[in-house]
C-alpha positions as a Markdown table, in Angstrom:
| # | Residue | x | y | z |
|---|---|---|---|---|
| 1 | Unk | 0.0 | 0.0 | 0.0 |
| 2 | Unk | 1.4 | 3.4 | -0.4 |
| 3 | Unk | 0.0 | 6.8 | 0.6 |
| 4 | Unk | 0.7 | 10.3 | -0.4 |
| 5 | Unk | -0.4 | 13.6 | 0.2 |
| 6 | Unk | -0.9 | 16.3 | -2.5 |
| 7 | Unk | -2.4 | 20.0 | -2.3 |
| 8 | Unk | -5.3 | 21.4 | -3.8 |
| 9 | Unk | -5.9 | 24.8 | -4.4 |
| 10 | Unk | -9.3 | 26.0 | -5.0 |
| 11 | Unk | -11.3 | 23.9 | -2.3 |
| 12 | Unk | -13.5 | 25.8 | 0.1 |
| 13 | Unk | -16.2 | 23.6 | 1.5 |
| 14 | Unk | -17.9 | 20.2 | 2.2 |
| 15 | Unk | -19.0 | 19.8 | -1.4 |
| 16 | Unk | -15.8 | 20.7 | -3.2 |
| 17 | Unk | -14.1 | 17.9 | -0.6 |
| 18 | Unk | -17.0 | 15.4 | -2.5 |
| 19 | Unk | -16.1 | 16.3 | -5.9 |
| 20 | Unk | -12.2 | 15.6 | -5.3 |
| 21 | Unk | -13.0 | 12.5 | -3.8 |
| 22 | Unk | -15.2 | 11.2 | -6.4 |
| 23 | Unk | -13.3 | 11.9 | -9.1 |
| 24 | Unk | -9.2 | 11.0 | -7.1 |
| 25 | Unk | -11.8 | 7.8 | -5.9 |
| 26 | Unk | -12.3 | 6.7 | -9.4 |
| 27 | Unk | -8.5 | 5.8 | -10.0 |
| 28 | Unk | -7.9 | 2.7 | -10.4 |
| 29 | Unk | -5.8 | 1.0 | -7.2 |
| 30 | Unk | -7.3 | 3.4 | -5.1 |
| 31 | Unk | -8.8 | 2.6 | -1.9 |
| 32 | Unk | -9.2 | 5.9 | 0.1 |
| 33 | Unk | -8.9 | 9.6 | 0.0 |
| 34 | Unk | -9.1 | 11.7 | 2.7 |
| 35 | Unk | -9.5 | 15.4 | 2.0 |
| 36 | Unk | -8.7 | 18.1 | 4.5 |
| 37 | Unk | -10.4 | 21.8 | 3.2 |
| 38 | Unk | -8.9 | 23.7 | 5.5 |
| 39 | Unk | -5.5 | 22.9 | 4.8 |
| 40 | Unk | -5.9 | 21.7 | 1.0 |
| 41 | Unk | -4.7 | 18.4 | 1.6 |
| 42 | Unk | -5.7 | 15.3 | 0.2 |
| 43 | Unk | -4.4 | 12.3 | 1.3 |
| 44 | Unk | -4.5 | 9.0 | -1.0 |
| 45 | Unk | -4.1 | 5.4 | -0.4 |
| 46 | Unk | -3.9 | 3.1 | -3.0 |
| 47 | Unk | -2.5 | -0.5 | -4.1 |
| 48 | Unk | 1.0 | 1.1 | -5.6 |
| 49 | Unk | 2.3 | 4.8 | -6.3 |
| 50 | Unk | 0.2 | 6.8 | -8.4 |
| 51 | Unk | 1.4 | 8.8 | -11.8 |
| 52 | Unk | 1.0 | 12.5 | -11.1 |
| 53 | Unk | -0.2 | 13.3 | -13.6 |
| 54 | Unk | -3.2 | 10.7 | -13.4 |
| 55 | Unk | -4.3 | 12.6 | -10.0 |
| 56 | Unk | -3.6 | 15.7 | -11.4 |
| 57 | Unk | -6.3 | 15.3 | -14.3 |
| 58 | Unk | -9.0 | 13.6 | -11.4 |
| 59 | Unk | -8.6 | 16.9 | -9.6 |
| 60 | Unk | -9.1 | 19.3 | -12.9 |
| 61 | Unk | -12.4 | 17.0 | -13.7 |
| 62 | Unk | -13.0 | 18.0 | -10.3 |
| 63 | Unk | -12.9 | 21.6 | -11.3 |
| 64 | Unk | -9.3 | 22.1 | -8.5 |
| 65 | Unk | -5.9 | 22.7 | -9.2 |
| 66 | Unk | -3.5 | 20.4 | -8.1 |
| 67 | Unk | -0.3 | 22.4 | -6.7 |
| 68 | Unk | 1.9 | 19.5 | -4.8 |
């Protein structure tokens, strides 16, 4: 299992924590995400490392910007 953390810009509320972990949820190997609004973090666990890049699109179809 691995788990990283990555900031999102943008977030502001209950629902935009939803949308990010909809859309970060739908990746395949994925098991949980854990978003924190406050700070922007969104933590990920999930079978192996993820591509970048591949979380960085589910957080634009989530209408967020991915920073770290």
């Amino acid at each position: 299992m691995a788990e990283t953390t990555y900031i999102v810009k943008g977030m502001s509320c209950g629902h935009c924590a939803s949308s990010v972990t909809e859309e970060v949820g739908g990746i395949s190997g994925v098991s949980a995400v854990n978003v924190d609004v406050a700070s922007g973090k969104v933590t990920v666990t999930s079978e192996d490392a993820l591509d970048v890049q591949v979380v960085d699109a589910a957080v634009s179809e989530a209408g967020y910007q991915l920073v770290s």
